[in-house]
TORKOL-4160 file (C-alpha; in steps of 0.2 Angstrom, whole numbers, padded with zeros to 4 digits, m for minus):
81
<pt num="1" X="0149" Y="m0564" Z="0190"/>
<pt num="2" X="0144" Y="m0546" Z="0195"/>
<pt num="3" X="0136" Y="m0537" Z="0209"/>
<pt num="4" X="0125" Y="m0523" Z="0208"/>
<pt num="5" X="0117" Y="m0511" Z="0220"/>
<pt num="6" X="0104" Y="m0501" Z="0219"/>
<pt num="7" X="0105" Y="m0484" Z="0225"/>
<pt num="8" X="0088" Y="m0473" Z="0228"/>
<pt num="9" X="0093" Y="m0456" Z="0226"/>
<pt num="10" X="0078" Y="m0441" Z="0232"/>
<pt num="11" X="0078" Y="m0428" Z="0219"/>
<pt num="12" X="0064" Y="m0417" Z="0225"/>
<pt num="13" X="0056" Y="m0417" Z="0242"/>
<pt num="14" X="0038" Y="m0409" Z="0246"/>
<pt num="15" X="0034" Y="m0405" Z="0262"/>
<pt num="16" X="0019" Y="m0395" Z="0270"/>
<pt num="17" X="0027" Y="m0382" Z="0282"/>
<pt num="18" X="0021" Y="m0375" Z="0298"/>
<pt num="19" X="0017" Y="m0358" Z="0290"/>
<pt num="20" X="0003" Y="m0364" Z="0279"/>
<pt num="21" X="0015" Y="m0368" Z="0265"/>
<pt num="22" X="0020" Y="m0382" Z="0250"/>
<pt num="23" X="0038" Y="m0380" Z="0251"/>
<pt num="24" X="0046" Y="m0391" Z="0237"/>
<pt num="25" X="0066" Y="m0397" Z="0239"/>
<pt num="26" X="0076" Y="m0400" Z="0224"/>
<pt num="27" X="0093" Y="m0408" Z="0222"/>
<pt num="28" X="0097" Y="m0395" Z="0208"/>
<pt num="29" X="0087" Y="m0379" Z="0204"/>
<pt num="30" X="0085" Y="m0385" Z="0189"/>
<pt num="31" X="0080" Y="m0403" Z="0186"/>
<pt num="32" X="0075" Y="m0414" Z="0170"/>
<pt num="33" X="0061" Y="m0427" Z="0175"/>
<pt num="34" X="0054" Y="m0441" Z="0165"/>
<pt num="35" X="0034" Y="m0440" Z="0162"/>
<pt num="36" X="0032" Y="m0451" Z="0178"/>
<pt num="37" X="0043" Y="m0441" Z="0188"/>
<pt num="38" X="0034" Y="m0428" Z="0184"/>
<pt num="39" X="0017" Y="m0435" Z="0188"/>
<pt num="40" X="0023" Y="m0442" Z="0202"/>
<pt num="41" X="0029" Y="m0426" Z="0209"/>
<pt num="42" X="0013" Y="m0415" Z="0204"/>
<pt num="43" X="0004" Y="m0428" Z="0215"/>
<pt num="44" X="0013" Y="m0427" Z="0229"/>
<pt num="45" X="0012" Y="m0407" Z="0227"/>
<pt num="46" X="m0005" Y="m0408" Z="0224"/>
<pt num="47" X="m0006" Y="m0418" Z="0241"/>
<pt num="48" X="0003" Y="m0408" Z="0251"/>
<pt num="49" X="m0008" Y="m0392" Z="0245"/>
<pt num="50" X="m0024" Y="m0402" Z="0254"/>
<pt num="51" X="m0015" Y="m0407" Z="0271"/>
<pt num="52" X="m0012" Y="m0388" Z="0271"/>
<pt num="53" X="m0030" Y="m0379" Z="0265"/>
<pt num="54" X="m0036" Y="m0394" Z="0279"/>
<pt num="55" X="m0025" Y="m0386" Z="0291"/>
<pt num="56" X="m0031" Y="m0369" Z="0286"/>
<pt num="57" X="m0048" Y="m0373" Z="0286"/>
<pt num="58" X="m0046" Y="m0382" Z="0303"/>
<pt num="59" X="m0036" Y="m0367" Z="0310"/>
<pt num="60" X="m0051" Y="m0357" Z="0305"/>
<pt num="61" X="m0065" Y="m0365" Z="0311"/>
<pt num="62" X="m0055" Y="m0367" Z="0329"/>
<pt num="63" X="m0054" Y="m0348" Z="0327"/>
<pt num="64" X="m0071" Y="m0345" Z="0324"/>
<pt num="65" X="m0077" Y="m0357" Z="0338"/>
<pt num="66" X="m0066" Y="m0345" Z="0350"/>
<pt num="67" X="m0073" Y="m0330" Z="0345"/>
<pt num="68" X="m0092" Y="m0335" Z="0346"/>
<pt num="69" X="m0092" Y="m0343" Z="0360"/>
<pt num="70" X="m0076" Y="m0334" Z="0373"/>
<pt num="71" X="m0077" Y="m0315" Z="0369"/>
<pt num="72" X="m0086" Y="m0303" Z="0377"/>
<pt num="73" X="m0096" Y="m0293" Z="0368"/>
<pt num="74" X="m0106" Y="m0277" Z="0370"/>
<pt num="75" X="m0126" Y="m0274" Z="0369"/>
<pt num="76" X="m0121" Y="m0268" Z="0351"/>
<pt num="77" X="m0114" Y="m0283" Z="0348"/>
<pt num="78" X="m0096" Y="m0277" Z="0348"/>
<pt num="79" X="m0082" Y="m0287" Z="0352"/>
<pt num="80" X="m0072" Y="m0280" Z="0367"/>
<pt num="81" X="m0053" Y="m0281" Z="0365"/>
C-alpha cells in the first residue's frame, strides 16, 4: 500500500499593482514551462494588463469629470491653478 500527496507549488504569480503595473513573480528568474503553462501564464498576464488599462481608463475619465466640472476657469477659458 502507498500514500501519496499532492503538493501544488505556484511558480509564477501575476499581479496588477497599485501603480498601473503587471508585475509578474517567479520562483526562479529563469523558468522552463510546459506549452500549457505557458498559455496559462500569457492568459493571466494578458488579464492582468485589462484590470489595469480599466483602471487607467477609469482614473482618467474620474480626472477629467473633475476638471470640467470643479475648476475655475477664466473668460479665456483658462484654468486657474
Amino acid at each position: 500500500m502507498a500514500i501519496r500527496e499532492s503538493i501544488v507549488v505556484d511558480v509564477a504569480e501575476v499581479q496588477a499593482t497599485d501603480d498601473y503595473r503587471v508585475e509578474l513573480r517567479q520562483e526562479k528568474k529563469r523558468t522552463n514551462y510546459s506549452t500549457t503553462q505557458a498559455r496559462d501564464l500569457a492568459l493571466e498576464l494578458i488579464e492582468a494588463a485589462e484590470r489595469v488599462d480599466a483602471a487607467i481608463a477609469e482614473d482618467m475619465a474620474e480626472r477629467g469629470l473633475r476638471l470640467s466640472e470643479g475648476v475655475i476657469r477664466t473668460e479665456g477659458g483658462e484654468v486657474v491653478l
